[in-house]
N, C-alpha and C positions, 0 to 999 in steps of 0.2 A: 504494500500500500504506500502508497507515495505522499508525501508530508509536504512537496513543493508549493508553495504560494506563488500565485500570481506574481507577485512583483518582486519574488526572485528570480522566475522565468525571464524578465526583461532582459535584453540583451544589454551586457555593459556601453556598447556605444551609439544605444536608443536611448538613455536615460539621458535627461536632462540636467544639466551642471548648472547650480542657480549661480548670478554673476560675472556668467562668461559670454561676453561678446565675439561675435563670429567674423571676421573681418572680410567682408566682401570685396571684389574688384569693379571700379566705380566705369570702368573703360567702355563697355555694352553700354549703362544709360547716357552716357554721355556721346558715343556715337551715335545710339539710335535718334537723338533728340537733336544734335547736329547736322545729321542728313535729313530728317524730317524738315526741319528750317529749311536746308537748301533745297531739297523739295518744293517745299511753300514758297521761296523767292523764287524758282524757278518758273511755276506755273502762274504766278501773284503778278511776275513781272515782265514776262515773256509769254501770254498768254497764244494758244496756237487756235486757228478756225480748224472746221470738218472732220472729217470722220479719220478712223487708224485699222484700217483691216488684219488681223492674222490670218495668215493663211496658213493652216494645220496638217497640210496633205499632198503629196504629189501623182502625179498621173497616174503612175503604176501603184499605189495600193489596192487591195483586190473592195475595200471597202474606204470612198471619200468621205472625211469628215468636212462638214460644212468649215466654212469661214468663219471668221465674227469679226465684224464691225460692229464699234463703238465711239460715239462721239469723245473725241479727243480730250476737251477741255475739264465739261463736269466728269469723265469718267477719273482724268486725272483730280480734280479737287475730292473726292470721292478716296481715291489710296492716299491723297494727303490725308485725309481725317483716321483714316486705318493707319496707318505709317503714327500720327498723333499719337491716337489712342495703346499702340503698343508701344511709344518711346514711355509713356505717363505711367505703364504697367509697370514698364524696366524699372523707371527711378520710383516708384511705389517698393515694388523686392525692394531695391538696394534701400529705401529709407527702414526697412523691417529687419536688415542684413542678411538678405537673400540674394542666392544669386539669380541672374537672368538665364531662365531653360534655354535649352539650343532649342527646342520646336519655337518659340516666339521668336529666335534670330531667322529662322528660317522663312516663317511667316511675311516677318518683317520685309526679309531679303526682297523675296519673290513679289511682293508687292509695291516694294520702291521700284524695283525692275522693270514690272508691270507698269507702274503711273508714268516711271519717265522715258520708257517705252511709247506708253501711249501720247505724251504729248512729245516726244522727239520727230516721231514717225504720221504725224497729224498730214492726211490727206495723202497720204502712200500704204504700202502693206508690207509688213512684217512675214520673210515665211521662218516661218518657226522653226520648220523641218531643217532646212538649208542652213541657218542660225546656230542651233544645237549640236549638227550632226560635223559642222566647220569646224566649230568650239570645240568635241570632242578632238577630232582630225590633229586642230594645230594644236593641243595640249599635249601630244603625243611626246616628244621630245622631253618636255615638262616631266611628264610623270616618270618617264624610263631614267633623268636624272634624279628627280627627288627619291626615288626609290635607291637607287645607289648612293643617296647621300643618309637616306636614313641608315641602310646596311651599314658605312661605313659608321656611321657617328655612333651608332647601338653596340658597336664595339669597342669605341674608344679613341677613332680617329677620323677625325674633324676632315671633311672630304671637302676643300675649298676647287680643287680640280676640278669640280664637276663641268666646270667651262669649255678646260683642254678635252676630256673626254670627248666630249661631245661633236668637239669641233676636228679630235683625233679619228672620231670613228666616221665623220662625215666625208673626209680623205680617203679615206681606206676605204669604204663603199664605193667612191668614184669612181678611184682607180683600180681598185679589184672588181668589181662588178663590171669593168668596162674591158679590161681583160681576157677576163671569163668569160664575158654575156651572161651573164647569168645574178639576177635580184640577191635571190638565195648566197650565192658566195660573196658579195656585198657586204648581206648582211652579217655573215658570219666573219668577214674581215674588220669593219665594225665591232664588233665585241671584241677582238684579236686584241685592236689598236685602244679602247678604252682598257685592256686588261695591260698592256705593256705602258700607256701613265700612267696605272695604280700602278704598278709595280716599281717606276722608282719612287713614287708617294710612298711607297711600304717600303721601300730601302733608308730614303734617310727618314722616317715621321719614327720605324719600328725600331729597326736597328742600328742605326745613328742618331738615335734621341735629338733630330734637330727638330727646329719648334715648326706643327706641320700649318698652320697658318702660311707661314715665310714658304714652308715647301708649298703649296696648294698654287700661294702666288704668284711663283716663280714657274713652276709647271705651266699654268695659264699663259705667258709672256711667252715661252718656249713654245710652246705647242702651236702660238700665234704666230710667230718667227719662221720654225721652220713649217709650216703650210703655205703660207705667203712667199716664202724661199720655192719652194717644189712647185706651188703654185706657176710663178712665173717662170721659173728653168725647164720645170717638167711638164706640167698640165698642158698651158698655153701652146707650147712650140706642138706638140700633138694632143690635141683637143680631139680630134677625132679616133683615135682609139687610147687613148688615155683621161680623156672625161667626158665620154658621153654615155653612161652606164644606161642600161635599161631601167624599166619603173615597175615596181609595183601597180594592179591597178585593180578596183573595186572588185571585190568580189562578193556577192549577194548571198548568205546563208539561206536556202529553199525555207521557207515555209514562216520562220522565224523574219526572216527581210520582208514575207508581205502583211506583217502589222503595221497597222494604221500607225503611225507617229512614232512608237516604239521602233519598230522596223527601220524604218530608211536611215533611223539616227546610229544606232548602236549596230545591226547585221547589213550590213550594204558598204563597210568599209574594206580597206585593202589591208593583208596577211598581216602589216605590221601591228594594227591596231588591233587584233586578236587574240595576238604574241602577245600586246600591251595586257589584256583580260586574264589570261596565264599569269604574267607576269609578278603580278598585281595580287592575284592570290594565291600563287604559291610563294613569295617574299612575305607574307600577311600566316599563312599556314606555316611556313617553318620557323619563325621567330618566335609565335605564341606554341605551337604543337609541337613539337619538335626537341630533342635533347638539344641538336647541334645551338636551335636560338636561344634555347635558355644558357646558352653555354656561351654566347655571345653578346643576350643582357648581361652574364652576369661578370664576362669582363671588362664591358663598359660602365660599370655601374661600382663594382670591388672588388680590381683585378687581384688585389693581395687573395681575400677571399677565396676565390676563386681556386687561385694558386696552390693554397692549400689543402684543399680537397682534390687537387691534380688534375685538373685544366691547363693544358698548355695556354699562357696568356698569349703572348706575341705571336702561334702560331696560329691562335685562332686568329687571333687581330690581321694576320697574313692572308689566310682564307677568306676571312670577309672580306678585305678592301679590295683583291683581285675579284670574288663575285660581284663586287659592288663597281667597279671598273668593267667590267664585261656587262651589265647592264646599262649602265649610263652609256657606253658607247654605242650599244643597242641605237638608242635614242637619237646617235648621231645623223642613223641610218638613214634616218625620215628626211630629212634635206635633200640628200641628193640622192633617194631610190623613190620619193613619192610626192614631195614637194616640188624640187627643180631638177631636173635633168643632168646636173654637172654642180661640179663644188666649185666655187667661188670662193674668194675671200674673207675670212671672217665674218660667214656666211649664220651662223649659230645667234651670233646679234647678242649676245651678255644672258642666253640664254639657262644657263648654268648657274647665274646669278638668281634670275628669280626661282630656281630649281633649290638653291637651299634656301632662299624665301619661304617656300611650298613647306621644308624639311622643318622650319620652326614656326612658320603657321598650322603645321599640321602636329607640332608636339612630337616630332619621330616618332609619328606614327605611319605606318603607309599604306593605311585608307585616310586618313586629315588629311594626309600628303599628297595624296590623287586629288581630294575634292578640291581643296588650295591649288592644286595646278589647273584643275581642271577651270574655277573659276577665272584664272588669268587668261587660259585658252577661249572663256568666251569672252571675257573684255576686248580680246586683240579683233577677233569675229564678229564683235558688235562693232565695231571701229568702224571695220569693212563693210558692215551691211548697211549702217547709217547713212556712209558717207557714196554709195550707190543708189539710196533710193533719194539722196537731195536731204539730208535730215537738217535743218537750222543749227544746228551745233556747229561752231567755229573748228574750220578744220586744227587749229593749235590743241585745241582743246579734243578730237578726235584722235590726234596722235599721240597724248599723253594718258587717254585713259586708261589703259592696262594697267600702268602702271601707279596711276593714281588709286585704283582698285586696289592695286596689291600692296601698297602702301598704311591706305585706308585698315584693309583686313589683319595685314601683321600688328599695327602699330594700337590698333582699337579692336579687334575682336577675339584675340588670342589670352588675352586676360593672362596672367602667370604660367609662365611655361618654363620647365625646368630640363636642361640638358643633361643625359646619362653622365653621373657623377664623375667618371673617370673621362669624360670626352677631350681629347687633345693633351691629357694626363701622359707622359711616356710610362711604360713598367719595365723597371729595372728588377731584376730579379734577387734576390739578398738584400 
């Protein structure tokens, strides 16, 4: 017979602690109430005539979803008052020391997007499908770096590289795939050439304990140098069989490509972005499932630890930053096997940059890491679609919003974010 009372059942850390305050991060209500305002001066002060079409559907789905048009103006005054009403929710939590759920970020998101959607695009049409399925397309590069940047940092090394990778494996696809004819060995030369920068990243960051910032740096500058070098000695003088590689090109998954809206976005893309779906969740399945990843949190987290229950530290640290190098150059691939035709010049654009942007907006995580990339990928996509259908938005101000976005997201939606304890830590053994 059991003598338990109720409230020794309580769990220790449901019981309430009288006189302790919770300290919240004030970062959510203070963005959401921020862009709400520029919201409201936006439509307050630039007000748009006519109607804003979405169009939700393209020829080939086997079922059309209608359209929707909605009057531009009041529909935007309309998510100003929602967009209101959930900044007032935000700072209500945080005056109770609560924090702000991600479903109200979410909310929020998708409705600020929506309103100033609707008054950007006031008297033209939005296709959604084309919109989305871009946004996925160009985040492509994005994710396959942020993923290699979380691998490495989860172990304990600070992967500033991710730049060179990227720009390593975009050479390597040009001129290997243009060699061969062949996508496929491209791409696998790509991953070759992101694995050979991690590997003097892991020579002096592992085994010559120099500070791997400085090395990350200096690789980037190197890997710009000599492409730019090859570029013009090699590429240039034979462009026709040393960069014009073949392309990837869509390929439609039967049955799954002819859903309505779902389809043409995610099953109707080409092998890379596939690759990217694999990718994504087998990097996500071996970190959390896995001996090997808890064997890799737990040298980026306390390699002494570790050490002493007989984890090789530095070897594991070895193995990761090379997977994590053969990934990100993955990513390089997309440039020149599915985007352009040929590698160009520092062609990758500081790519790699906003890839560990992704990697600390996403908390090394690598689903936060995808969806932070992925949100970059549609700002650069909204850029483009605006500025094709005539949008009133001052082109200065179209080619800074990617990154205003992702500025916006790291510096206000990330709230405290803590890097694996040992990250750019060297471990000397004894």
């Amino acid at each position: 017979m059991s003598t338990t009372t109720p409230e020794a059942s309580i769990p220790l850390d449901e019981t309430p602690l009288a006189g302790v305050t919770t300290i919240v991060d004030k970062k959510a209500p203070v963005l959401l109430s921020s862009l709400a305002l520029l919201l409201l001066a936006i439509v307050a002060i630039w007000p748009q005539s006519g109607d804003t079409t979405f169009r939700l559907a393209v020829p080939s789905d086997f079922a059309q979803l209608p359209t929707v048009t909605v009057p531009s103006t009041p529909t935007a005054w309309v998510v100003v008052v929602v967009c209101a009403l959930c900044a007032a929710w935000s700072v209500a939590l945080y005056s109770r020391h609560r924090g702000t759920p991600l479903w109200l970020v979410v909310v929020y998101s998708v409705a600020w997007v929506f309103g100033f959607l609707t008054w950007a695009a006031a008297g033209g049409t939005i296709p959604v499908v084309g919109l989305l399925s871009g946004s996925l397309a160009l985040a492509v590069p994005l994710v396959f770096g942020a993923l290699g940047g979380v691998l490495g940092e989860r172990s304990g090394v600070v992967n500033i590289a991710i730049e060179g990778q990227l720009l390593a494996g975009a050479f390597a696809a040009a001129m290997i795939g243009s060699v061969v004819g062949s996508t496929w060995a491209g791409l696998i030369a790509a991953s070759v050439a992101g694995v050979l920068v991690a590997l003097i990243l892991g020579l002096f960051a592992i085994a010559y304990f120099v500070d791997q910032v400085i090395v990350g740096v200096v690789l980037n500058v190197l890997v710009v140098g000599l492409t730019n070098f090859m570029f013009t000695q090699v590429l240039v003088p034979n462009a026709d069989t040393l960069n014009s590689p073949p392309r990837f090109h869509a390929v439609a998954i039967p049955v799954l490509g002819d859903i309505p809206l779902i389809g043409p976005i995610f099953f109707r893309q080409t092998p890379i972005v596939y690759l990217l779906y694999v990718a994504v969740a087998l990097v996500t399945w071996s970190l959390y499932r896995t001996k090997w990843g808890l064997r890799v949190r737990a040298v980026g987290e306390h390699p002494m630890a570790a050490d002493t229950v007989g984890i090789k530290v530095n070897r594991t640290r070895w193995r990761t930053i090379l997977i994590a190098g053969a990934v990100a150059g993955m990513g390089g691939a997309f440039y020149t096997l599915v985007s352009v035709p040929q590698f160009n010049r520092e062609m990758t654009g500081g790519a790699g940059f906003i890839a560990l942007a992704a990697v600390i907006f996403g908390k090394w995580d690598p689903i936060r890491a995808t969806l932070a990339a992925l949100l970059f990928g549609f700002a650069t996509n909204l850029q483009g679609v605006l500025s094709v259908i005539g949008s009133p938005v001052p082109s200065q101000f179209m080619l800074m919003l990617p990154y205003v976005v992702t500025i916006f997201a790291v510096a206000g939606l990330v709230g405290k974010s803590r890097a694996p304890a040992a990250d750019g830590i060297p471990y000397r053994k004894g």
